[in-house]
N, CA, C and O atoms as CSV, one atom per row, in Angstrom:
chain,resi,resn,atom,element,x,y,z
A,1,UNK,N,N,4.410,-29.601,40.563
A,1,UNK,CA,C,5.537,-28.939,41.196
A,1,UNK,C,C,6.141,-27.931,40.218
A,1,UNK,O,O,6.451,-28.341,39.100
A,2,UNK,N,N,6.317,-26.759,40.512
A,2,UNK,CA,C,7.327,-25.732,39.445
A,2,UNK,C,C,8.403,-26.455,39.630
A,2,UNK,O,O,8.889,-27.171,40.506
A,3,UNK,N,N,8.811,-25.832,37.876
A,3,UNK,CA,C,9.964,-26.728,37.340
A,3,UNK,C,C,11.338,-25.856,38.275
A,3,UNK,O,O,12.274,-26.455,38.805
A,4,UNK,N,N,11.189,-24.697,38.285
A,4,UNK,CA,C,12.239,-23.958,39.123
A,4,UNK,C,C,12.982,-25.335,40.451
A,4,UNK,O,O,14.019,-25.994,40.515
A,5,UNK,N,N,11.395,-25.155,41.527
A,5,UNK,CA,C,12.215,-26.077,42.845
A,5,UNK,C,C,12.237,-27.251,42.315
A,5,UNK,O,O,12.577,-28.033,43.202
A,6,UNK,N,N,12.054,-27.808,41.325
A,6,UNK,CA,C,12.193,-29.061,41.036
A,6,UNK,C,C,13.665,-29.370,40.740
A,6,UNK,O,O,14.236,-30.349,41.223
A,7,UNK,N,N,14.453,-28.180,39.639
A,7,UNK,CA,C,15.531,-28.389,39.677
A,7,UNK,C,C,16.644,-27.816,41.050
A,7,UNK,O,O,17.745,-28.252,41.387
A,8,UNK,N,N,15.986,-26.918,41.500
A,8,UNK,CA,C,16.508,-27.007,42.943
A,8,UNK,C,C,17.055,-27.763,43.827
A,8,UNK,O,O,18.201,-27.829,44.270
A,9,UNK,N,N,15.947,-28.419,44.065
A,9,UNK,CA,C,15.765,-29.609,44.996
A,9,UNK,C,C,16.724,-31.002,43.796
A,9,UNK,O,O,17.892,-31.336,43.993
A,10,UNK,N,N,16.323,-31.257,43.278
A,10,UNK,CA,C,16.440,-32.634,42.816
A,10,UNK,C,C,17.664,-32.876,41.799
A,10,UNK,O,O,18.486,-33.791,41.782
A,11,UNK,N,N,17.463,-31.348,40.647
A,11,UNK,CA,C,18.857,-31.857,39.860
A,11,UNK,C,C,20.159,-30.655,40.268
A,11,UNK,O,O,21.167,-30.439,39.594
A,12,UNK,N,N,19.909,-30.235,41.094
A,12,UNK,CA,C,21.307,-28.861,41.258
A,12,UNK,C,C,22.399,-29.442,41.854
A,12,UNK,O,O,23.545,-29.009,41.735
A,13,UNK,N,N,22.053,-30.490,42.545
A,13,UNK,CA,C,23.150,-31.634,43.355
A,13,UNK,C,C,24.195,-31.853,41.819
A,13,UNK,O,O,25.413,-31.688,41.763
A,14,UNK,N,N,23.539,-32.146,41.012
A,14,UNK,CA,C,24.276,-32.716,40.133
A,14,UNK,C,C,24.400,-31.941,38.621
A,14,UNK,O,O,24.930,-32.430,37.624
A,15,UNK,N,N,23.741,-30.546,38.730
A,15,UNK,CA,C,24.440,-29.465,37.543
A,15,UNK,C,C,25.749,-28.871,37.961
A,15,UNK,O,O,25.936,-27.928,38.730
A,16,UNK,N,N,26.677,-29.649,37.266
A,16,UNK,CA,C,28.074,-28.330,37.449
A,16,UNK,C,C,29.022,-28.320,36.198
A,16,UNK,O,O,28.983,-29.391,35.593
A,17,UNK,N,N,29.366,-27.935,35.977
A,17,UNK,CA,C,30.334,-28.118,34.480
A,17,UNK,C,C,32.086,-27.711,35.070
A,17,UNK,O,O,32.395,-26.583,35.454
A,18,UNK,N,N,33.150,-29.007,35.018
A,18,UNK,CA,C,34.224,-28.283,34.822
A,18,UNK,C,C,34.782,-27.901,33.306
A,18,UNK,O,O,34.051,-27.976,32.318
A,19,UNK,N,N,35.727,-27.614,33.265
A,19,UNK,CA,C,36.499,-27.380,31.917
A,19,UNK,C,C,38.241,-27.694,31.893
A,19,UNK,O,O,39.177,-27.006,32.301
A,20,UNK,N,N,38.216,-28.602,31.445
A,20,UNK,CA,C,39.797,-28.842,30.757
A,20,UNK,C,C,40.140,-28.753,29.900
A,20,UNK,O,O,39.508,-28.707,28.845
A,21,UNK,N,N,41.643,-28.679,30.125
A,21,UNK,CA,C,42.409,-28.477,29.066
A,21,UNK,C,C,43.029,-30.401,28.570
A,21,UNK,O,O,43.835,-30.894,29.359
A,22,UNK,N,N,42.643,-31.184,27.464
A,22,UNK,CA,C,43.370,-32.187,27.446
A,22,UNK,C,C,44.327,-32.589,26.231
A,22,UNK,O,O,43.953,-32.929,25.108
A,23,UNK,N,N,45.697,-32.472,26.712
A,23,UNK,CA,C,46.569,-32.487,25.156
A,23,UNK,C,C,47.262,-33.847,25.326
A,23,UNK,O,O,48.048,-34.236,26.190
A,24,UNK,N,N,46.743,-34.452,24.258
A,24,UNK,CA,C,47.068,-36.068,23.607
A,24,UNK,C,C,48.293,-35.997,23.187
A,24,UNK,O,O,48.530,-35.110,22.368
A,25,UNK,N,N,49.434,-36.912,23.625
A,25,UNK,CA,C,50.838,-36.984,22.534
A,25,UNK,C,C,50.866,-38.178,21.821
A,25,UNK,O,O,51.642,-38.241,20.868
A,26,UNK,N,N,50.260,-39.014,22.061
A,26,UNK,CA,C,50.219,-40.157,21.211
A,26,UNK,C,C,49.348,-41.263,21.460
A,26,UNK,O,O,49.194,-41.878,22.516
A,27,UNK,N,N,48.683,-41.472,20.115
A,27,UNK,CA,C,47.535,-42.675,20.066
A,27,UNK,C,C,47.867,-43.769,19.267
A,27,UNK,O,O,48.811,-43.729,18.479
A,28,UNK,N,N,47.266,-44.586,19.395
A,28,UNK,CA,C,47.688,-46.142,19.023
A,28,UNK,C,C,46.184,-46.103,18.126
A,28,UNK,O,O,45.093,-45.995,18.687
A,29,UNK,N,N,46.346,-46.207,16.747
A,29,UNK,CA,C,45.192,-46.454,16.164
A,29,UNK,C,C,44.663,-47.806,15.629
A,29,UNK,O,O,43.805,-47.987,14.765
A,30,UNK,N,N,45.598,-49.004,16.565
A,30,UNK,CA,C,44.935,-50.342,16.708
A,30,UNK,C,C,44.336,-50.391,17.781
A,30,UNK,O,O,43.424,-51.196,17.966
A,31,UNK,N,N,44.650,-49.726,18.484
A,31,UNK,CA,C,43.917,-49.913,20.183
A,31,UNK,C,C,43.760,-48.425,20.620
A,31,UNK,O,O,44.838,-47.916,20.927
A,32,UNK,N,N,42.501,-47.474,20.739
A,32,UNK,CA,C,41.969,-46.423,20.358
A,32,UNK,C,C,42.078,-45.936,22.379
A,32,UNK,O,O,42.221,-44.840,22.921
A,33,UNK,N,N,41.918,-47.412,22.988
A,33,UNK,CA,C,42.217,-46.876,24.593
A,33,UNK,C,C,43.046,-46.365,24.870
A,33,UNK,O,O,43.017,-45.466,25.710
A,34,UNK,N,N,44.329,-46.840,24.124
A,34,UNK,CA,C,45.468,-46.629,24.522
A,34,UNK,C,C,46.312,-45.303,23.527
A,34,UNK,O,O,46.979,-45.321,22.492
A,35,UNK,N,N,45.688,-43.822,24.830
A,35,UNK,CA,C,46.501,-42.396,24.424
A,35,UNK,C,C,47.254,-41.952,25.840
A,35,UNK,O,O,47.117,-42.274,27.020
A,36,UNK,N,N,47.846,-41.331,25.337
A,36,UNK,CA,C,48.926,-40.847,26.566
A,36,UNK,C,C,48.829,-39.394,26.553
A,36,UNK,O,O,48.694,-38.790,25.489
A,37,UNK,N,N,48.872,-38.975,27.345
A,37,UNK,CA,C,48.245,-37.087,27.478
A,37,UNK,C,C,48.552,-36.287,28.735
A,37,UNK,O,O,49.220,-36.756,29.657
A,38,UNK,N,N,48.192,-35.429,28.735
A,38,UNK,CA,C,48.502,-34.750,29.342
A,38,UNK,C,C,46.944,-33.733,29.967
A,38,UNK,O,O,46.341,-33.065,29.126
A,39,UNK,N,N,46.486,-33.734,31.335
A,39,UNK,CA,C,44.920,-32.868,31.399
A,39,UNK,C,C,44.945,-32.286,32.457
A,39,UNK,O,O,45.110,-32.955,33.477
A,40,UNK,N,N,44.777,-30.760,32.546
A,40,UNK,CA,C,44.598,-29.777,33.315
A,40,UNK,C,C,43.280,-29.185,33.194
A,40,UNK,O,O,42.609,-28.966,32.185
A,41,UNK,N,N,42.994,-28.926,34.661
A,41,UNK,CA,C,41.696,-28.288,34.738
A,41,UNK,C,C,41.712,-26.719,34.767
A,41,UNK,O,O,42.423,-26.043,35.510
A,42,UNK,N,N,40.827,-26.254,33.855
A,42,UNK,CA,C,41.181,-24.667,33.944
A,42,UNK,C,C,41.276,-23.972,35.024
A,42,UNK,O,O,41.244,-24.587,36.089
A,43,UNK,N,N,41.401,-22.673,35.030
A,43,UNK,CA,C,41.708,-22.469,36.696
A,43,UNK,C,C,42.926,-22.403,37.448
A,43,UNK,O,O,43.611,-21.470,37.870
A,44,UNK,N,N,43.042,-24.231,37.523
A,44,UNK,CA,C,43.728,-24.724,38.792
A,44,UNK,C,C,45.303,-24.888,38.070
A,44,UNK,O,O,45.384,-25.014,36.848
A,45,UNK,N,N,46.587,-24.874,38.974
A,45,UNK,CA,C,47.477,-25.220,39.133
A,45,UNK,C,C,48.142,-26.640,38.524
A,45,UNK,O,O,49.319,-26.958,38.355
A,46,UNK,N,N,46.906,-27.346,38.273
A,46,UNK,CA,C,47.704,-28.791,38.378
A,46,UNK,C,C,47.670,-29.152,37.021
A,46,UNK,O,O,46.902,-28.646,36.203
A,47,UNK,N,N,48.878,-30.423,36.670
A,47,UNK,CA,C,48.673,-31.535,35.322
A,47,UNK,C,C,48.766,-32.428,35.968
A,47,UNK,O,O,49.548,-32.467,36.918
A,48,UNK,N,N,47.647,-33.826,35.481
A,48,UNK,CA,C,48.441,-34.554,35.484
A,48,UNK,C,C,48.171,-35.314,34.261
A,48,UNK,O,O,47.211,-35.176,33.502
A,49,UNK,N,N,49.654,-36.558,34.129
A,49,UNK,CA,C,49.436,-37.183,32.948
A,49,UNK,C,C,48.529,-38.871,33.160
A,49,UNK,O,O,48.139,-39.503,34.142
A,50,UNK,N,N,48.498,-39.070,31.830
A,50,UNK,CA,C,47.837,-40.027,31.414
A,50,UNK,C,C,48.581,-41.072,30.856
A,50,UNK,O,O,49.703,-40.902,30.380
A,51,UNK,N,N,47.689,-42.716,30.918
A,51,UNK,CA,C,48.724,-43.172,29.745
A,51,UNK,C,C,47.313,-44.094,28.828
A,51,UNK,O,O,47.294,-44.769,27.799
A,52,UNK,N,N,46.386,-43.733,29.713
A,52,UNK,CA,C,45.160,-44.475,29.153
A,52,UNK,C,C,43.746,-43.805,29.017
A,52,UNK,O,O,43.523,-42.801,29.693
A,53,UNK,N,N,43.183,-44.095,28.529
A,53,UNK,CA,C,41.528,-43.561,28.818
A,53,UNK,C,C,40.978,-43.767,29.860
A,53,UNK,O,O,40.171,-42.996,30.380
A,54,UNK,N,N,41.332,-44.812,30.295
A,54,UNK,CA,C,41.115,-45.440,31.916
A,54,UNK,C,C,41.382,-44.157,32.748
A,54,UNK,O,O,40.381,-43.568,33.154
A,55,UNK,N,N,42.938,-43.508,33.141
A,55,UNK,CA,C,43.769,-43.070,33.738
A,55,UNK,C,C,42.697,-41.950,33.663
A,55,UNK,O,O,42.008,-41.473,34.565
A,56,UNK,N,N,42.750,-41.636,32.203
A,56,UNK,CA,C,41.852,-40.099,32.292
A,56,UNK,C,C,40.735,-40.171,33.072
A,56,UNK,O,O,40.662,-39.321,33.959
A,57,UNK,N,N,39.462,-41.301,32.935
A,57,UNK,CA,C,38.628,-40.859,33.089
A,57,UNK,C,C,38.917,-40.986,35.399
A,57,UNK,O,O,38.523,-40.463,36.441
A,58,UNK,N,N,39.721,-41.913,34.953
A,58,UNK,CA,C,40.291,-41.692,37.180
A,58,UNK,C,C,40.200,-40.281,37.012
A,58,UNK,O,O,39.253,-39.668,37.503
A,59,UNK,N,N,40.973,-39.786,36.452
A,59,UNK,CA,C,41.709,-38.456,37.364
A,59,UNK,C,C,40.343,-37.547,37.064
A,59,UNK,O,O,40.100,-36.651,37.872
A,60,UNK,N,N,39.672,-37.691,36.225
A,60,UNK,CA,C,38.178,-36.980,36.464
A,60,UNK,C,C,37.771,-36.608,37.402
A,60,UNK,O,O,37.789,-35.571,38.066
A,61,UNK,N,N,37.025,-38.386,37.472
A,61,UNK,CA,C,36.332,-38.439,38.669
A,61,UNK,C,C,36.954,-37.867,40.179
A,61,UNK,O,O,36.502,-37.170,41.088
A,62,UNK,N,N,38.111,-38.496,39.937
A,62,UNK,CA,C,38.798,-38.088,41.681
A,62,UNK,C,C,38.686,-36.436,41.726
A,62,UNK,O,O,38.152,-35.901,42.697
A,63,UNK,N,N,39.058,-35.890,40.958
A,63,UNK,CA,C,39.099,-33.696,40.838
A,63,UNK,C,C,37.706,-33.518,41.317
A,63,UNK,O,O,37.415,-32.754,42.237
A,64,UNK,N,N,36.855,-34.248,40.663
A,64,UNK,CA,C,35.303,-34.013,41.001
A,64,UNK,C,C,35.067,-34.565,42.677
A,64,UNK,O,O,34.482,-33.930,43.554
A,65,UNK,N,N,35.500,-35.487,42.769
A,65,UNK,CA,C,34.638,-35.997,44.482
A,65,UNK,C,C,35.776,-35.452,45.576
A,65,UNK,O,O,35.601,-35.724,46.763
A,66,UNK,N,N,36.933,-34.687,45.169
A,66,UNK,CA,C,38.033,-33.765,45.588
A,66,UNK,C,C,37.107,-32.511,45.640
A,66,UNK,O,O,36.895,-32.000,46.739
A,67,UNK,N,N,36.650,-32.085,44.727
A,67,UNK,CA,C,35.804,-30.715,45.178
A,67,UNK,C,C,34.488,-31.112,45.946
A,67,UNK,O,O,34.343,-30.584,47.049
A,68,UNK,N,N,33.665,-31.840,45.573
A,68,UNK,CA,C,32.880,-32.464,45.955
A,68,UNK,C,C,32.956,-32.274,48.015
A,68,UNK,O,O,32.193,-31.737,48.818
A,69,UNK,N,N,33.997,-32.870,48.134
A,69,UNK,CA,C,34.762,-33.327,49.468
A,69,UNK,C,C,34.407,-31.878,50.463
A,69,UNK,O,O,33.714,-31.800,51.478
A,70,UNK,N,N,35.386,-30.516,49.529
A,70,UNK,CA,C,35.491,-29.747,49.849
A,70,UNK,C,C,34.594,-28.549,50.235
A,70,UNK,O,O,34.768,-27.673,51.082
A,71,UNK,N,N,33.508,-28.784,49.300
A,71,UNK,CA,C,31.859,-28.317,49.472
A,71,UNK,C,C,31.199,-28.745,50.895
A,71,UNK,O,O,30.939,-27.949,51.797
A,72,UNK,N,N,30.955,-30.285,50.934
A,72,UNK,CA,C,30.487,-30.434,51.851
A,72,UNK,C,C,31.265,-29.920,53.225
A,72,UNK,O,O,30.698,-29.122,53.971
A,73,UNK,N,N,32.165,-30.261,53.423
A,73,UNK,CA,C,33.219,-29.099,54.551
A,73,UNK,C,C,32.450,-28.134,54.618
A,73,UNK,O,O,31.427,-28.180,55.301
A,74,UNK,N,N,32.848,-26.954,53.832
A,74,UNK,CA,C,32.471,-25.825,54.009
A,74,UNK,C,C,31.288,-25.559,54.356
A,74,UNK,O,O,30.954,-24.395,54.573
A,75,UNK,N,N,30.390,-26.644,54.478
A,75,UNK,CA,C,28.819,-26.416,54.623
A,75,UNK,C,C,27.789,-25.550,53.701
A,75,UNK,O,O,26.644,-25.989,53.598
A,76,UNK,N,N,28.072,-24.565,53.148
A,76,UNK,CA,C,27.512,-24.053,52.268
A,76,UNK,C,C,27.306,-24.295,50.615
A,76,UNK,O,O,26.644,-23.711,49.757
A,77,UNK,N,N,28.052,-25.249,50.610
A,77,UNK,CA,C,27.857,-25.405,48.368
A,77,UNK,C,C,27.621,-24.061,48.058
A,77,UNK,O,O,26.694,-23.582,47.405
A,78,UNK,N,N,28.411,-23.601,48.511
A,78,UNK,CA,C,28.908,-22.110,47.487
A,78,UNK,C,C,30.124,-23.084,46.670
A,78,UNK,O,O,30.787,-24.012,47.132
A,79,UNK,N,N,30.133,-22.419,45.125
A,79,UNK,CA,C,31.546,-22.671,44.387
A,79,UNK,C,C,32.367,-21.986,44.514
A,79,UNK,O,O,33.529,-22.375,44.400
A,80,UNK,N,N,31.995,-20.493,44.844
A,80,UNK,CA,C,32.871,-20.032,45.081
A,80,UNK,C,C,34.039,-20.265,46.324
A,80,UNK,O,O,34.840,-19.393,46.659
A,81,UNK,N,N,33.970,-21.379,46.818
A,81,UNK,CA,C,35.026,-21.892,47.983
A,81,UNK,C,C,35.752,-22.548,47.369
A,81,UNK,O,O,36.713,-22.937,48.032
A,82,UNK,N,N,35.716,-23.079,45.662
A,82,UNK,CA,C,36.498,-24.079,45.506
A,82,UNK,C,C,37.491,-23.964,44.730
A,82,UNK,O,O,38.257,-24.913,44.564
């Protein structure tokens, strides 16, 4: 199979890169989970805060299956809709 439709087909579902912005105000250097922050995605409008690594890696995922959401809608997986 060319490697081209291979990544076509099989890995383009899952090449995308966002970019944030994430500013830490304070870490606990007995317990390395526990930072409190602040993370915006470039681009967009929004912050929100953190109080854990946990928290962060939520609000990740949710921005991602939030655009995610919004792709499939539109029917086309153009990015440029998002």
């Amino acid at each position: 199979m060319n490697y081209a439709i291979y990544v076509e087909i099989f890995l383009k579902p899952y090449l995308h890169m966002d970019s944030y912005l994430i500013r830490i105000y304070r870490r606990n250097k007995e317990n390395p989970k526990a930072i409190v922050g602040i993370i915006e995605e470039i681009g967009a409008d929004r912050k929100e805060p953190f109080k854990n690594i946990s928290e962060l890696c939520d609000i990740i995922v949710q921005q991602r299956s939030d655009k995610d959401r919004i792709k499939k809608r539109s029917g086309n997986g153009d990015k440029s809709n998002i």
